[in-house]
N, C-alpha and C positions, 0 to 999 in steps of 0.2 A: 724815218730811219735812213743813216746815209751806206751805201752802196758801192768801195771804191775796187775798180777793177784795173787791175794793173797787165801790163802786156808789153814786150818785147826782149824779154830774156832770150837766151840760147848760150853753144857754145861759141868760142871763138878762141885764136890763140892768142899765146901772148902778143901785147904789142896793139890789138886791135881795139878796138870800139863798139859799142850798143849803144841805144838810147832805150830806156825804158819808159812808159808812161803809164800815168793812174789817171784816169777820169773816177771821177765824182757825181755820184747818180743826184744828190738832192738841188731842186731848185724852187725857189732862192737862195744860191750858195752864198752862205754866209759863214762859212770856216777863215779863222784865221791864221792856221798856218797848217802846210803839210810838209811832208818831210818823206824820208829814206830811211831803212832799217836793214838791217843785214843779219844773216843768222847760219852758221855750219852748227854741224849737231853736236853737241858735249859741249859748248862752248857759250858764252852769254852772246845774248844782242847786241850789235853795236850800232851804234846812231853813224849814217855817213852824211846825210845831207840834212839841211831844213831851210824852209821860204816863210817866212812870214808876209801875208799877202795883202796886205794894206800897203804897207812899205815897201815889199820886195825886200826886205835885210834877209841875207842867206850865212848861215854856220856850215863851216864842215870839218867832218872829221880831220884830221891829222892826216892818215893814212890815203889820205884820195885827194887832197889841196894839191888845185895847179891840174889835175887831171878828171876831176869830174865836173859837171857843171849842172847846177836845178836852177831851174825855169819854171815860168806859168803863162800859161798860155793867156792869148790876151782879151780871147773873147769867149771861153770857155772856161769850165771847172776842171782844169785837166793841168798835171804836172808834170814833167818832164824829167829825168837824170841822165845827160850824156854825159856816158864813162867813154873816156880815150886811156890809151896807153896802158890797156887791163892786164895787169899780172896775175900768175897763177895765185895768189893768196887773196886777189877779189873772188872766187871761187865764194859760191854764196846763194841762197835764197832771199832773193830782196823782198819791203814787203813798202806798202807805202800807206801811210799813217795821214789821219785830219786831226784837228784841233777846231771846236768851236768854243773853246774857254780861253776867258782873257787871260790864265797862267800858261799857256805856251809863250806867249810875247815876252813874260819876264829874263827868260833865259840868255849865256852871254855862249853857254855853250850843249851841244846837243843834250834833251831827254827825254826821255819816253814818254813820262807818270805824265806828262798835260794833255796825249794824245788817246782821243775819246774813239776813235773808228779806226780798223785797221784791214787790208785787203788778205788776199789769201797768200801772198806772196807769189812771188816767180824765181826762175833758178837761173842763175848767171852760171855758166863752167867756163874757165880759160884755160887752157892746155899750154904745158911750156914747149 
């Protein structure tokens, strides 16, 4: 059973930055890709980030290009999302997602349905 515990939400104001990270309890990590999910209440999911981690090829959402950035760390099972330049409509629950099935890789753009493990999420608030 994989285990991802996510950590470094809070608030901040506009303008500012976080970086969030999810480590990955199972080893030998053999996930191939993880990703970023985002959620306010009455509202769908939305996909902000994904790494596929063989290649390192990362997707992102529309809404955060040029100001977020996912990573993986290089000697652990641990992924990273530094948000810069947070506006109040990042306002959000983020949640960070694994994939060990080879259909996450197909994708040209974000989706949920290949991601098999998901954390509890954490709460971003940016205040204007």
């Amino acid at each position: 059973q994989v285990q991802l515990a996510e950590s470094g939400g809070g608030s901040v104001q506009a303008g500012g930055s976080l970086r969030l990270s999810c480590a990955a309890s199972r080893n030998p990590f053999n996930m191939r890709c993880m990703g970023w999910f985002r959620q306010v209440p009455g509202r769908e999911r939305e996909g902000v980030a994904t790494i596929r981690l063989g290649e390192k090829t990362t997707i992102y959402a529309e809404s955060v290009k040029g100001r977020f950035t996912i990573s993986q760390a290089a000697a652990n099972n641990t992924v990273y999302l530094q948000m810069n330049s947070l506006k109040p409509e990042d306002t959000a629950t983020y949640s960070c997602a694994a994939s060990d099935l080879i259909t996450c890789t197909f994708y040209e753009v974000i989706e949920a349905n290949p991601y098999n493990y998901w954390g509890q999420g954490t709460q971003v608030t940016v205040s204007s």
